[in-house]
C-alpha positions in Angstrom: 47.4 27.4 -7.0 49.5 24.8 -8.5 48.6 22.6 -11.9 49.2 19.7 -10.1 47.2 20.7 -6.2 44.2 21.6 -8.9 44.7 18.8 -10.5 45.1 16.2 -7.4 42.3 18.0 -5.5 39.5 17.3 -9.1 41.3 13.3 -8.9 40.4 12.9 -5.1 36.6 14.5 -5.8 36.4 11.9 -8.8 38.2 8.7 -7.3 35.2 9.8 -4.5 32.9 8.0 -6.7 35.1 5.2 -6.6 33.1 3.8 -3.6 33.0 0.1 -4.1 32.8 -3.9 -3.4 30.8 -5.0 0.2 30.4 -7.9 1.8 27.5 -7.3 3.8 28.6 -7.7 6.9 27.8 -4.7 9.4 30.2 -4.0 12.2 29.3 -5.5 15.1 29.5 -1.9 16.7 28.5 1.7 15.6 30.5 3.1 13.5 32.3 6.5 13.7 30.8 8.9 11.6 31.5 12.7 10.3 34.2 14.7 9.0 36.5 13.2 12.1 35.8 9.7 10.6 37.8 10.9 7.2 40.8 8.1 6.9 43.2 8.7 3.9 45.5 5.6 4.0 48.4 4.3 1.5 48.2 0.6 1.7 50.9 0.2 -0.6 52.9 1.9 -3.7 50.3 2.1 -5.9 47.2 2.3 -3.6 45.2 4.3 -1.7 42.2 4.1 0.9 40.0 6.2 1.9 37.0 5.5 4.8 34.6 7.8 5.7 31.3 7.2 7.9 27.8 8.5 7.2 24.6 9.1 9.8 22.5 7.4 7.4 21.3 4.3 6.3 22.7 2.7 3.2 19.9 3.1 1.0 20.2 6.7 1.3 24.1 7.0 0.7 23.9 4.6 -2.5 21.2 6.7 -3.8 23.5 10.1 -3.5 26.3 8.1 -5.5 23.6 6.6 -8.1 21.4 10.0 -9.4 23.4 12.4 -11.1 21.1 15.2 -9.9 22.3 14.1 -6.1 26.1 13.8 -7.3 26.4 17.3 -8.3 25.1 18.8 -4.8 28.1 16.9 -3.4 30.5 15.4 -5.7 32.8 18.6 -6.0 35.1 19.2 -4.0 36.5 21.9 -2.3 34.0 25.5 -2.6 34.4 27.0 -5.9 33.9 23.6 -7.9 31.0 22.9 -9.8 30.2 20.1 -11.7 28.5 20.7 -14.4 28.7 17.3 -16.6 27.3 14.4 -14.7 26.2 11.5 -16.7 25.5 8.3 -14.8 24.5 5.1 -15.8 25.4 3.0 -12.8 25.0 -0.7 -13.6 27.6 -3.5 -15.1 28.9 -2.3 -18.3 27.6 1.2 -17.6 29.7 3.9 -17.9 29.9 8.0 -16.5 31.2 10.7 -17.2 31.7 13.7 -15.4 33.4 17.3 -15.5 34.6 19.5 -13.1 34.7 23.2 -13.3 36.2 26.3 -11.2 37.8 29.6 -12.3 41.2 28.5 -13.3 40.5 24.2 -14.6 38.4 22.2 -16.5 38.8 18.6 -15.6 37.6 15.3 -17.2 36.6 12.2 -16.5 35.3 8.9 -17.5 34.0 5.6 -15.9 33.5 2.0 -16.7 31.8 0.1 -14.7 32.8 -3.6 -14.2 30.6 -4.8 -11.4 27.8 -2.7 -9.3 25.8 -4.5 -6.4 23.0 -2.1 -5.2 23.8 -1.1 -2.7 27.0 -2.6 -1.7 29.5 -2.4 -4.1 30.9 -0.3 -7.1 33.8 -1.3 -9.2 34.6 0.6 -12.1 37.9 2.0 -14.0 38.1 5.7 -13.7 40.4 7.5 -17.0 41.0 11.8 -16.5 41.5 13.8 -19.3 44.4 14.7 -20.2 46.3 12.9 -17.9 49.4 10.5 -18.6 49.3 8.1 -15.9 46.7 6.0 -17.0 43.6 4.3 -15.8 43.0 3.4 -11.9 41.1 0.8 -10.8 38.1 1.7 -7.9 36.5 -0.6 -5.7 34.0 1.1 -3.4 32.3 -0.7 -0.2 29.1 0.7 1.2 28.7 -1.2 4.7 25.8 -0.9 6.9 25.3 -0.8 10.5 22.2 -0.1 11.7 20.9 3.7 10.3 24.5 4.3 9.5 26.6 3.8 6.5 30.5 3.0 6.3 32.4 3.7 2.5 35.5 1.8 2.2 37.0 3.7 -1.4 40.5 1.6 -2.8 41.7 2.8 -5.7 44.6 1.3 -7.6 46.9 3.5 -9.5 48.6 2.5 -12.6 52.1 2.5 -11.5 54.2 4.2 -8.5 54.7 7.2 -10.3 50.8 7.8 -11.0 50.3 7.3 -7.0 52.9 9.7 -5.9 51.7 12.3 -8.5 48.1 12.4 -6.6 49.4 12.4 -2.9 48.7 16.3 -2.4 47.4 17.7 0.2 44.8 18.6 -2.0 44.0 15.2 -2.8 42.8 14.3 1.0 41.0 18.1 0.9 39.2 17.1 -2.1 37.8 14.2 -0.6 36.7 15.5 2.7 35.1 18.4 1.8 32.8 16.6 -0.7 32.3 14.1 1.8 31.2 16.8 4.0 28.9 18.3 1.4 27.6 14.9 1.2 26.7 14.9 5.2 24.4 18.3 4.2 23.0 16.4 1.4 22.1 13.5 3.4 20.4 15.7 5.9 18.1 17.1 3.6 17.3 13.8 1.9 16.4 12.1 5.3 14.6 15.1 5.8 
């Protein structure tokens, strides 16, 4: 596989985290939910989007991004990554840091986080290892309606160049397969 498809695929698993800023305002209608809910969008140059829907309440989905124990049963990736740094300390002026593991990478990363609104919002700067395009800016919306749980995910590259470097394949694969290890997890924590 490719440096940079390894490398794109660990960014999308991380910038996953970057779930972030709600209003509170549910939808006045269900909301679509699974692995066909998965909605990569470019918004602009140095953007990206991601949506996804949950069949669970919010409660439940903010608690899977907030405990480090839960992030590492989901947070990586396509099968064959582990994550076996996960340090969490989700509040305003916390910071993570996380590390991402399969036979052939190690990948870094490290979070700041700017503003976090249990259970509605995350917004936190998110710096890889190693990598030259500089920080990106995540905003992450958890939106409720009824048992079920929207994430709105935008992240904002550094520059043109750092957005175009990410748009893989791998980087959408990344994100949807954790998302779908995140519909087991949730399962299991509803019980």
């Amino acid at each position: 596989m490719h440096r940079c498809s390894r490398l794109t695929g660990a960014l999308a698993l991380v910038s996953l985290f970057s779930l972030g800023c709600a209003t509170g305002d549910a939808p006045a209608e269900p909301i679509a939910v699974g692995p066909d809910s998965f909605v990569l969008t470019t918004p602009n140059a140095k953007s990206v989007r991601v949506t996804r829907g949950f069949d669970a309440p919010i409660d439940v989905v903010w608690r899977a991004h907030a405990d480090a124990e839960l992030l590492k049963q989901w947070l990586t990736g396509p099968p064959g990554n582990t994550m076996p740094v996960c340090e969490i300390d989700l509040r305003t002026g916390g910071r993570a840091r996380y590390v991402w593991k399969n036979d052939s990478f190690e990948l870094g990363m490290t979070a700041d986080f700017l503003e976090v609104e249990a259970p509605h919002r995350i917004h936190y700067t998110e710096e890889y290892d190693n990598w030259p395009e500089g920080a990106s800016t995540v905003k992450t919306r958890f939106v409720e309606a009824g048992a079920q749980t929207s994430i709105v995910v935008d992240i904002e590259f550094a520059s043109e160049a750092a957005q175009e470097s990410v748009m893989q394949p791998s980087y959408a694969e990344g994100f949807a397969a954790s998302y779908t290890s995140l519909d087991t997890l949730l399962e299991k924590i509803r019980g």
